[in-house]
Legacy VTK file of the C-alpha trace (Angstrom):
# vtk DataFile Version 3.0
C-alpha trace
ASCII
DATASET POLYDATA
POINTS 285 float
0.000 0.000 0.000
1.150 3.534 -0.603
0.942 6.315 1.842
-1.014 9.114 2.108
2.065 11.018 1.879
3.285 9.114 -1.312
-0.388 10.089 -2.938
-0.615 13.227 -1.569
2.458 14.867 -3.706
1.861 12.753 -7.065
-1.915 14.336 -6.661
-0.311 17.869 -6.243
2.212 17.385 -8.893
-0.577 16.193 -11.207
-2.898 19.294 -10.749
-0.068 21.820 -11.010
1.112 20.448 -14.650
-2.871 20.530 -15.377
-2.906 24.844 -14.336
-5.197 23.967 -11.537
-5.196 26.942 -9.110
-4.302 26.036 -5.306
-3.277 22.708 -6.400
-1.529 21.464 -3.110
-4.626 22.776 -1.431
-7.266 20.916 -3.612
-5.417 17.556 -3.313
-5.453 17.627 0.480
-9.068 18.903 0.669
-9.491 15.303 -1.726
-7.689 13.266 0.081
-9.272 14.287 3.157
-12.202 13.551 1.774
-11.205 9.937 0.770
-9.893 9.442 4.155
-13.031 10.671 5.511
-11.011 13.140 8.625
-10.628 16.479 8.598
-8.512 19.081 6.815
-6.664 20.453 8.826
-5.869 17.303 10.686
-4.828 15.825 6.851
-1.126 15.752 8.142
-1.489 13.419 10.912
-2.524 10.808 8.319
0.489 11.280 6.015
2.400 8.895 6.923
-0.012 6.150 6.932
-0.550 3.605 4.299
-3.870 4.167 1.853
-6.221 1.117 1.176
-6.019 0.226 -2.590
-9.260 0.761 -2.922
-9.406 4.457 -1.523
-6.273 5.112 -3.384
-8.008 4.417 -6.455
-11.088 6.378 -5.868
-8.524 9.360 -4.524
-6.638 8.893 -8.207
-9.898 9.318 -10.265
-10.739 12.386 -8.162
-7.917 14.179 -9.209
-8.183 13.383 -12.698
-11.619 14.946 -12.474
-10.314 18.128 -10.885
-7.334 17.934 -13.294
-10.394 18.444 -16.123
-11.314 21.313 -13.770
-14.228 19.405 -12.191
-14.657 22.185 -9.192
-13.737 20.574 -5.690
-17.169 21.260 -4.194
-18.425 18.554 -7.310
-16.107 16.330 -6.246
-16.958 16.190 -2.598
-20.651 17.571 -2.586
-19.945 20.128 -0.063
-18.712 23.593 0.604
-17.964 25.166 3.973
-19.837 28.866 3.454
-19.012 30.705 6.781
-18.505 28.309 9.145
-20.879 25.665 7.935
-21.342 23.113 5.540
-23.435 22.936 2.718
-25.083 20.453 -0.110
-23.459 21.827 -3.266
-24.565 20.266 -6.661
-24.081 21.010 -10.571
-27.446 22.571 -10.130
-26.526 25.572 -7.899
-23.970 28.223 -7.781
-20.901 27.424 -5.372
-20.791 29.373 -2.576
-18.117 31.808 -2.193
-15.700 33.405 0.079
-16.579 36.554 -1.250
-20.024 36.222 -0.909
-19.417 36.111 2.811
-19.106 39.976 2.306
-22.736 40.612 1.735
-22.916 38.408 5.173
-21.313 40.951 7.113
-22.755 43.736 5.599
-25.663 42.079 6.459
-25.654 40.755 10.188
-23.988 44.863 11.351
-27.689 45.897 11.855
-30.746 44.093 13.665
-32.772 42.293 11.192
-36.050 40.369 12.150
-37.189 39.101 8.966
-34.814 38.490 5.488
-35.971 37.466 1.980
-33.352 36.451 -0.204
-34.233 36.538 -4.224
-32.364 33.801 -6.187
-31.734 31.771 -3.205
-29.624 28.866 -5.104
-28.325 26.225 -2.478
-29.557 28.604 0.512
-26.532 29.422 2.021
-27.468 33.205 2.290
-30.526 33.081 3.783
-29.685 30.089 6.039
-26.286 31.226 7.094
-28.372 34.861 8.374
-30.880 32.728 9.689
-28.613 30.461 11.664
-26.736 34.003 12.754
-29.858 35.766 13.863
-31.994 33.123 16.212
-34.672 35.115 16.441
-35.331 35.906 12.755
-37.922 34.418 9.907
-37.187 34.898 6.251
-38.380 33.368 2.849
-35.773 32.544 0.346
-37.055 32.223 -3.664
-35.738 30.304 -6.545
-36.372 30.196 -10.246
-34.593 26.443 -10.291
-36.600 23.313 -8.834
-33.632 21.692 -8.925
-31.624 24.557 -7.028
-34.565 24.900 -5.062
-34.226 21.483 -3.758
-31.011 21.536 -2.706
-31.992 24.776 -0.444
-34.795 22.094 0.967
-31.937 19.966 2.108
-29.260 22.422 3.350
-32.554 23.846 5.573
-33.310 20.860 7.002
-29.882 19.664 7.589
-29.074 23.627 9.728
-32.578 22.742 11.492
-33.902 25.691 9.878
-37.217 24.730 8.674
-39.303 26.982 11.377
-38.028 29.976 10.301
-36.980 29.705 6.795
-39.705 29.429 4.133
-38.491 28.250 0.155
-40.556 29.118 -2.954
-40.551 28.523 -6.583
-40.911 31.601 -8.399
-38.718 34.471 -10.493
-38.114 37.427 -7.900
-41.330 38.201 -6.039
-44.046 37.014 -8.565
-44.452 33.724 -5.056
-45.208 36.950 -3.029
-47.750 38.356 -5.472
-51.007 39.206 -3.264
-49.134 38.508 -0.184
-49.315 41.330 2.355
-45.900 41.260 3.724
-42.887 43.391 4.254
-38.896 42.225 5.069
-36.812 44.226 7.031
-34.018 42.951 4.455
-34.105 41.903 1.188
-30.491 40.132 -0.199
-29.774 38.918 -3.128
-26.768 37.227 -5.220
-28.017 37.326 -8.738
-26.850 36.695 -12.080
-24.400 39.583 -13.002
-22.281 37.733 -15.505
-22.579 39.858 -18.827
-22.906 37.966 -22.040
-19.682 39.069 -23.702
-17.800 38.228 -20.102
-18.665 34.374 -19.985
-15.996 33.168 -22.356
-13.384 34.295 -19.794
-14.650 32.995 -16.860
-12.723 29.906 -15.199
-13.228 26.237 -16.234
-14.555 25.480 -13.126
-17.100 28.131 -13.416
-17.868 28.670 -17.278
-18.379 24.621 -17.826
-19.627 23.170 -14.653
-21.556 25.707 -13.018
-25.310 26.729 -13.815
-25.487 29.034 -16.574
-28.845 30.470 -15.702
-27.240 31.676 -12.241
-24.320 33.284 -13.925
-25.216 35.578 -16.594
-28.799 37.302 -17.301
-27.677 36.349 -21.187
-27.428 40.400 -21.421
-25.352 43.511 -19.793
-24.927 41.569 -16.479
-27.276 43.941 -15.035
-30.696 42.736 -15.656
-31.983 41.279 -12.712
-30.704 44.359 -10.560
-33.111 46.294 -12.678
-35.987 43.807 -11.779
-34.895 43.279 -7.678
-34.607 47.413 -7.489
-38.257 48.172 -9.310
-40.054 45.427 -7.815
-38.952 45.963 -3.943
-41.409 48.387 -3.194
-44.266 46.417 -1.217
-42.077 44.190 0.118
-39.347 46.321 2.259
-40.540 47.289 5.034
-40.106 51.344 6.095
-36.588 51.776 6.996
-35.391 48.175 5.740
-32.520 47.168 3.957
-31.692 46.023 -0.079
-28.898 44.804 -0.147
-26.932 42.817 -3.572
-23.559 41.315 -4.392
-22.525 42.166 -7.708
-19.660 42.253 -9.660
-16.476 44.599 -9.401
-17.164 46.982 -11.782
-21.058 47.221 -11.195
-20.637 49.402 -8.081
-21.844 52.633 -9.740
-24.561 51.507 -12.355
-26.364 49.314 -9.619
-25.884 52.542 -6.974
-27.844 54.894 -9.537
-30.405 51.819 -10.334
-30.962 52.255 -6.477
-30.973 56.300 -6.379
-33.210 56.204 -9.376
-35.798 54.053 -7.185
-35.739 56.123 -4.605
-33.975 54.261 -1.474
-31.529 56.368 0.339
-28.422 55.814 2.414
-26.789 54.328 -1.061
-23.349 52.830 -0.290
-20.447 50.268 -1.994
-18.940 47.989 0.185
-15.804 46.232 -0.839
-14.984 42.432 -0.191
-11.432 41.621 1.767
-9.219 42.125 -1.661
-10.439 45.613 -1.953
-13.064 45.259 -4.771
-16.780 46.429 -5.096
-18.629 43.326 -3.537
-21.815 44.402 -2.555
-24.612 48.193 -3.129
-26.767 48.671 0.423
-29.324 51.031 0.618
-32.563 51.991 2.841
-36.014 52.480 2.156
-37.439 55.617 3.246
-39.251 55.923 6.913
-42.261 56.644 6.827
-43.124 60.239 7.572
-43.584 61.023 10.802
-41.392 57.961 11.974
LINES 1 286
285 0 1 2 3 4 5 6 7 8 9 10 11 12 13 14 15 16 17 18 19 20 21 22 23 24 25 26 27 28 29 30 31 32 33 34 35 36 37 38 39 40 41 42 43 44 45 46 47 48 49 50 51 52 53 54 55 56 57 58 59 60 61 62 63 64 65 66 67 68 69 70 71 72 73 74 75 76 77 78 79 80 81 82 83 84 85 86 87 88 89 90 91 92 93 94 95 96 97 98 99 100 101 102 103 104 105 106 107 108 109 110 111 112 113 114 115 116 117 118 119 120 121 122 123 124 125 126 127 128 129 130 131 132 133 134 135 136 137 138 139 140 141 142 143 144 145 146 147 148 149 150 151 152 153 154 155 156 157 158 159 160 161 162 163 164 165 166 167 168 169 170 171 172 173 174 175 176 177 178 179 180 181 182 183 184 185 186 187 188 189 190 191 192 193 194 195 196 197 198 199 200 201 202 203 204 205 206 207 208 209 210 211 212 213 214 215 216 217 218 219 220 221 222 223 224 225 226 227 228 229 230 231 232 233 234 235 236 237 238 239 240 241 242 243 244 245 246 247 248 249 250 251 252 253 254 255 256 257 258 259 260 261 262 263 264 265 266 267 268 269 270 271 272 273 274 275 276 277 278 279 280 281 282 283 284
């Protein structure tokens, strides 16, 4: 038998001559997951032998990733702020970056959330999960997205307080008298013309209808900004990651609409991440 050690650097060596990004770090997070412990205790393993059997199923997992198969394929999960979630070829993986919107989010008191475009959940949940107290409704154009949100909420415990529905943006809310103190949203911001330089991992395995709006990448901030009016509440927050160089056409969307307090905020590498802005109090308020 060879050990993990042995595997571990023909794995690494393997990804790096196939341009994989992070290499050493994917093969570990694979051969973790073969091994079934965790990451970060990986190294105790080393220098232990691998069952043939495992070291075969670790060896077709790296040629996978080698074809740019993205890790979170490979092992069906991502860790999204502390926690784990489902991730499938059916909804966008979760990213570090979205973690921004997150923050943003949780530095004011929030007692209800609806998050628009809700993919595998991990917005609304991980808010929901943050806030004990609060109720929200996430939405999702994708049945197949949408059940992979079903699972992630019932695996966090979540199913008192978090409510899933099929539906584009609000059309699920249509005739329903209710107002969020927050309203996130992730959507599709890819433009048309940007897809073709996108990464492997994200171009050709990821959902295409949760990348790009098929137009000027800013679509569906059009639609989230003119339909948020009956459904943030006085004094609530719309908030929406988008891409780097969005920052200023999505802030005048929101000026146009009339929400106030209009703000970027920028992820940890310095770049636009996510627009925030307020609806109006109510006069007299």
């Amino acid at each position: 038998m060879t050990r993990a050690a042995e595997l571990l650097a023909r794995a690494t060596a393997e990804l790096i001559a196939a341009d994989v990004p992070d290499a050493g770090r994917d093969a570990r997070r694979l051969l973790a997951h073969v091994l079934k412990v965790p990451p970060g205790r990986l190294t105790l393993f080393l220098p232990e032998p691998v069952a043939p059997e495992l070291t075969v199923i670790f060896n077709a997992l790296i040629a996978r990733r080698a074809d740019r198969v993205p890790v979170s394929h490979l092992t069906g999960r991502r860790l999204f702020y502390g926690r784990e979630f489902l991730v499938t070829p059916e909804v966008l993986d979760p990213r570090p970056e979205t973690e921004t919107l997150i923050e943003a989010a949780l530095a004011e008191p929030f007692g209800s959330v609806l998050d628009l475009g809700t993919g595998s959940g991990c917005i609304l949940l991980t808010l929901l999960a943050e806030r004990t107290q609060a109720i929200g409704v996430g939405i999702e154009l994708s049945e197949a997205a949408l059940n992979v949100a079903f699972w992630n909420r019932n695996a966090l415990k979540l199913e008192p307080r978090a409510a899933l529905e099929q539906g584009s943006w609000y059309e699920p809310l249509s005739g329903v008298d209710e107002r969020f103190d927050l309203i996130v949203s992730n959507p599709p911001y890819i433009a048309l013309n940007e897809i073709h330089g996108l990464a492997p991992e994200v171009r050709d395995y990821e959902p295409r209808i949760a990348l790009t709006d098929e137009g000027d990448g800013l679509s569906c901030y059009r639609a989230i900004i003119a339909g948020h009016g009956p459904f943030l509440a006085p004094g609530g927050r719309l908030m929406v990651e988008i891409g780097p160089t969005q920052g200023a056409a999505v802030s005048a969307l929101m000026r146009q609409a009339g929400l106030d307090g209009v703000r970027v905020i920028s992820d940890l590498d310095g770049r636009d991440r996510v627009v925030s802005a307020t609806a109006p109090a109510k006069s007299g308020l």
